[in-house]
C-alpha positions in Angstrom: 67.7 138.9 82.9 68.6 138.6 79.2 66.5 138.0 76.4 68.4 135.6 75.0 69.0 133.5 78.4 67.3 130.5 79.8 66.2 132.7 82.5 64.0 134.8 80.7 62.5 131.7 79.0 61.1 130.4 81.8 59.8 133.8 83.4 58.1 134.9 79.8 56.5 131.4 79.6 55.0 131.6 83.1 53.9 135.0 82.5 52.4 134.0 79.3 50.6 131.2 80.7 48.8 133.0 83.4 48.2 135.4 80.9 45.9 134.4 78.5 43.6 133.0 81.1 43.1 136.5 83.0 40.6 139.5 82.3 42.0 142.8 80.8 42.3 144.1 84.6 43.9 141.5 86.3 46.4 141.0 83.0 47.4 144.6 83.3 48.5 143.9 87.0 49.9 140.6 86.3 52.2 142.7 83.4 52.9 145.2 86.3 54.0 142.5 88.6 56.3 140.8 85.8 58.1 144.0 84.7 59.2 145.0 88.3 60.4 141.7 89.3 62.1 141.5 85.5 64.1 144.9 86.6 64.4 143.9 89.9 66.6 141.1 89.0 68.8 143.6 87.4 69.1 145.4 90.6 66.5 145.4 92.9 67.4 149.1 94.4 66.6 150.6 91.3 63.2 149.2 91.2 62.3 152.0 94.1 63.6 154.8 92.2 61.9 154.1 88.6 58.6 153.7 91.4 59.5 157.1 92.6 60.1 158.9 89.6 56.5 157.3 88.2 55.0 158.2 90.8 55.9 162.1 90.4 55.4 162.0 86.9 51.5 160.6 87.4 50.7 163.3 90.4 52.1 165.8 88.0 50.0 165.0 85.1 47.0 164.8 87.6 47.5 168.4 88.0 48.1 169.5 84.6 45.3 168.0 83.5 43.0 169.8 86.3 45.0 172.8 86.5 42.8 176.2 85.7 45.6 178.3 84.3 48.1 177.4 81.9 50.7 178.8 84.7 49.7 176.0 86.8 50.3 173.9 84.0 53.4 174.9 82.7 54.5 174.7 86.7 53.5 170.7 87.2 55.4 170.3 83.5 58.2 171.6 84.6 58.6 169.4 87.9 58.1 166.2 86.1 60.8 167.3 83.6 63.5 168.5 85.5 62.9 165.6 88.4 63.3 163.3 85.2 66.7 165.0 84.2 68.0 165.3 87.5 67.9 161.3 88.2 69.1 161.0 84.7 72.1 163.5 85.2 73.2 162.1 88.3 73.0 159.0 87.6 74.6 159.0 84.3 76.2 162.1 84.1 77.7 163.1 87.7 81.0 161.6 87.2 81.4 162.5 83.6 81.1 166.5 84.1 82.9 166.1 87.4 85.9 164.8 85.7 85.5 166.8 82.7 85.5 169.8 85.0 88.5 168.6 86.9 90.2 168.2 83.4 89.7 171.1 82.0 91.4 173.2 85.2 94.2 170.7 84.6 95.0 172.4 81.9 95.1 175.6 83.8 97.2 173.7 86.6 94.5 174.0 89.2 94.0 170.6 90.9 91.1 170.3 93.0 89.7 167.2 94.5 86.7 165.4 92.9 84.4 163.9 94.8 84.6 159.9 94.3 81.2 158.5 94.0 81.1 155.3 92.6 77.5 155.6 90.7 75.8 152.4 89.2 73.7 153.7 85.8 70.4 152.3 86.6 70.0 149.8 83.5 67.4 151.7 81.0 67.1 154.7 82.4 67.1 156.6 79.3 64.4 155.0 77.9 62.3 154.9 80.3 63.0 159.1 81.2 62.4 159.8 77.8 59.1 157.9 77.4 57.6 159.7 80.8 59.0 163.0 79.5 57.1 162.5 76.3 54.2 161.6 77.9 53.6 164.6 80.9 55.0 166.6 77.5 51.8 165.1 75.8 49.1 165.5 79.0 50.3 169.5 78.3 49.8 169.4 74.6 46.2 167.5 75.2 47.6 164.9 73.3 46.7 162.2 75.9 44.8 162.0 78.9 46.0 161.3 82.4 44.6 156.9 83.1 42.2 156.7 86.1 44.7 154.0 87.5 47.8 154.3 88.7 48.7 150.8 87.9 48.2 151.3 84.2 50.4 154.2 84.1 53.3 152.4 86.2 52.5 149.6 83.3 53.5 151.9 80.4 56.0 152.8 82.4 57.6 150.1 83.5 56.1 147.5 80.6 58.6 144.7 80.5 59.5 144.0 76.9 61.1 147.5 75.8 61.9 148.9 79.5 65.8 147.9 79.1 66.3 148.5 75.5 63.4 150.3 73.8 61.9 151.5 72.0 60.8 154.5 73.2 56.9 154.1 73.1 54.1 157.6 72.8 51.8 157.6 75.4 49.0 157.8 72.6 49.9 154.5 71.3 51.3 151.7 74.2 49.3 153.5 77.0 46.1 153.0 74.8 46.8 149.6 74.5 46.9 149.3 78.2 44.0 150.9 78.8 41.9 148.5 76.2 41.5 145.0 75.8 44.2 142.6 74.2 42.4 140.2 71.7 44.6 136.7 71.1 45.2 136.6 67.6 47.1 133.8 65.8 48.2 136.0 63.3 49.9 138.3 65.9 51.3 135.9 67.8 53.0 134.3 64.7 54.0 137.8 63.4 55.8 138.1 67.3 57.1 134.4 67.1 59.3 135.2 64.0 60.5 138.5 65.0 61.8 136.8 68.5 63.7 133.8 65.8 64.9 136.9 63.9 66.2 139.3 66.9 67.7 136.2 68.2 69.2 135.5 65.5 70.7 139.0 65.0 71.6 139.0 68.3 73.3 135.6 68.9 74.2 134.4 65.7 75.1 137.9 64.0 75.9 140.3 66.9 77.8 138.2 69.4 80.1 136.4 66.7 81.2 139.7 65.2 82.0 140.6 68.6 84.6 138.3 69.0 86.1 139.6 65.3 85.8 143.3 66.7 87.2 143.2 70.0 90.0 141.2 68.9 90.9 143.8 65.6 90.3 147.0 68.1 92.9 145.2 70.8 95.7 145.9 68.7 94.4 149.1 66.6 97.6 150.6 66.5 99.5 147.6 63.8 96.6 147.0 61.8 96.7 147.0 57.9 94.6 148.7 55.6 92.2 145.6 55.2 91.9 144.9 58.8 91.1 148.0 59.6 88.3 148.0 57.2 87.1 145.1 58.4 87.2 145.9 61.9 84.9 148.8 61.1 82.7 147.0 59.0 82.3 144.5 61.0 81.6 146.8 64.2 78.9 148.6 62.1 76.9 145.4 61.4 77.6 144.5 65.0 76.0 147.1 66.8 72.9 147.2 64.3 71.9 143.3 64.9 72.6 143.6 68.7 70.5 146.6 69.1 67.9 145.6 65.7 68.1 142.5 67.3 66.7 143.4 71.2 63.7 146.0 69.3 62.8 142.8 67.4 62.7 140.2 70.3 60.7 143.0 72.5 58.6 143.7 69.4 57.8 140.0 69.1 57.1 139.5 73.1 54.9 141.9 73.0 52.8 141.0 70.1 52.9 137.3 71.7 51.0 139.7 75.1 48.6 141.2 72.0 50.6 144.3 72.2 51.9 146.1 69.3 55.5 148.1 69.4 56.8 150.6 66.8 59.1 149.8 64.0 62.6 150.9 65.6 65.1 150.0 62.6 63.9 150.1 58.9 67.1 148.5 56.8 69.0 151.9 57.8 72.4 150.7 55.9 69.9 151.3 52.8 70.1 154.6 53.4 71.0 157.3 50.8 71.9 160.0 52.7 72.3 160.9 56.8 68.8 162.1 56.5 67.3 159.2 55.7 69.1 157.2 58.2 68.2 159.1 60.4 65.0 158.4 59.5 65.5 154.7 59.5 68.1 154.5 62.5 66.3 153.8 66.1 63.4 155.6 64.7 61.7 155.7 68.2 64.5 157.8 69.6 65.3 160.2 66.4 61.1 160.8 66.1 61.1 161.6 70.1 64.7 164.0 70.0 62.4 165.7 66.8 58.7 166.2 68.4 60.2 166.4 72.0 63.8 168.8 71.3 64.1 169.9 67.5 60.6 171.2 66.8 60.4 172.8 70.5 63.7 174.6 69.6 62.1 176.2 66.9 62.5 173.3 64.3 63.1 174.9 60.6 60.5 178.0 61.0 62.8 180.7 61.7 65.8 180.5 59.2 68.5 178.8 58.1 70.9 180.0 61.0 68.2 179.0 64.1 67.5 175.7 62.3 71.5 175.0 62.5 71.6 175.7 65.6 68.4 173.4 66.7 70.1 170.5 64.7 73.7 171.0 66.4 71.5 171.2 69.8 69.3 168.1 69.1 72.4 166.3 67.8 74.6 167.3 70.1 72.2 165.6 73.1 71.4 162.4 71.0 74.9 161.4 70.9 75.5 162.5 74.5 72.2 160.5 75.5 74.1 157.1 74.2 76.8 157.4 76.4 78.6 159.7 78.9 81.5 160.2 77.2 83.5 162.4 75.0 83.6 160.4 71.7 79.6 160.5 71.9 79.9 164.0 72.5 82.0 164.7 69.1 80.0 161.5 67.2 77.1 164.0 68.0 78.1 166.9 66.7 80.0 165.5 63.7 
């Protein structure tokens, strides 16, 4: 169910309608109910395993909360992480190590057979790993405090309008919005109406009619000219940054039109003057959580200049592996 379809339209509108007219409780399971049956139109299979892995990550912060020694801790931490990256690495990663690995003896002449497992990539999985790893990360750090309810938690989990494409909310800031009351505000819901007129326009108008320039300039690569070929990659970098600005502003608006508030995920990045800085600017939610969650973990810049190389050729290294499982992300990442 696309943002930008009829579909959606009519399921936000119903949703929106019962809404308003709820109490705080009964909104938060209304929201619960809407998000699983907006996945489960995706693929309704996949619906039981973002269920399971919520469930494991709420048990776990249960215990790290009430643990008595930071053993104990550190033990219920570790499950919820590494059950986390195991979903994520079958799912999106199996096939691409397995052929990698098959590859690589190639080389050596060794053939061995790879086991053909034809693997559907759950539709925003990454996001929604990475915003229960931060948040078990966060019940360790006594950042945040395990909710009462499991309902709420399955909520931040699963909370419709940045489940499929971000962004990647703290704990601290959407779960504490779930856990208090939502006011109506005009202003808010006219700050959320013109960001959904602007993502769709990025999206639609923008993103999917630069697509058509793209796809037909990359088709036949090889015999372009100098000028196509800098308008094929012009044209692919404004592309990808209204589709994707685009969904973050449409999710941003929803939510605000639910009395929500999402972060800022794109900040003008092509304004940038330097990598830092787009960084910075660039799907903000993900480069802030590879940074609190990977970099500064990693030792960050406190022990030299050779350690803090190698924690920005880790951190970079898995961001551009996290978009896609694929060698070009793998070198994108590194370069």
């Amino acid at each position: 169910m696309l943002f930008n379809s009829f579909t959606f339209l009519i399921f936000f509108l119903i949703t929106l309608a019962l809404y308003w007219r709820l109490s705080h409780t009964w909104q938060n399971y209304l929201l619960l109910c809407a998000s699983y049956i907006f996945y489960g139109t995706w693929d309704w299979r996949f619906v039981f395993l973002m269920l399971m892995t919520t469930l494991i990550d709420y048990f776990c912060s249960l215990k790290i909360e009430h643990a008595r020694t930071q053993q104990q801790k550190k033990t219920f931490l570790i499950i919820s992480i590494s059950s986390n990256l195991l979903v994520l690495g079958f799912f999106k990663y199996f096939n691409f190590f397995i052929n990698s690995f098959t590859d690589f003896l190639n080389l050596f002449h060794v053939t061995i057979p790879a086991p053909a497992l034809h693997i559907i990539l759950p539709v925003g999985l990454s996001f929604y790993v990475f915003q229960s790893i931060g948040y078990t990360v966060d019940v360790y750090r006594g950042v945040v405090k395990p909710p009462h309810h499991f309902t709420d938690f399955a909520l931040f989990v699963s909370f419709f309008p940045q489940l499929v494409s971000g962004p990647i909310e703290r704990a601290k800031h959407l779960l504490a919005q779930i856990l208090n009351p939502r006011i109506f505000s005009t202003e808010t819901c006219k700050q959320g109406l013109f960001l959904i007129c602007v993502g769709l326009f990025q999206k639609i108008y923008i993103a999917d009619n630069l697509a058509g320039i793209v796809n037909q300039l990359f088709e036949r690569s090889g015999s372009l000219n100098t000028l196509e070929v800098l308008m094929a990659m012009y044209a692919f970098a404004f592309q990808i940054y209204c589709d994707f600005a685009g969904y973050s502003n449409i999710a941003r608006g929803i939510a605000n039109l639910l009395g929500f508030n999402l972060m800022i995920n794109f900040n003008l990045p092509y304004f940038s003057k330097n990598p830092t800085e787009f960084w910075q600017r660039w799907h903000i939610s993900l480069s802030t959580w590879l940074k609190d969650y990977l970099y500064i973990p990693l030792g960050g810049n406190r022990y030299g200049l050779t350690l803090t190389m190698r924690n920005l050729m880790i951190t970079m290294f898995l961001g551009g592996l996290w978009h896609g499982a694929a060698w070009n992300f793998v070198i994108w990442g590194i370069y």
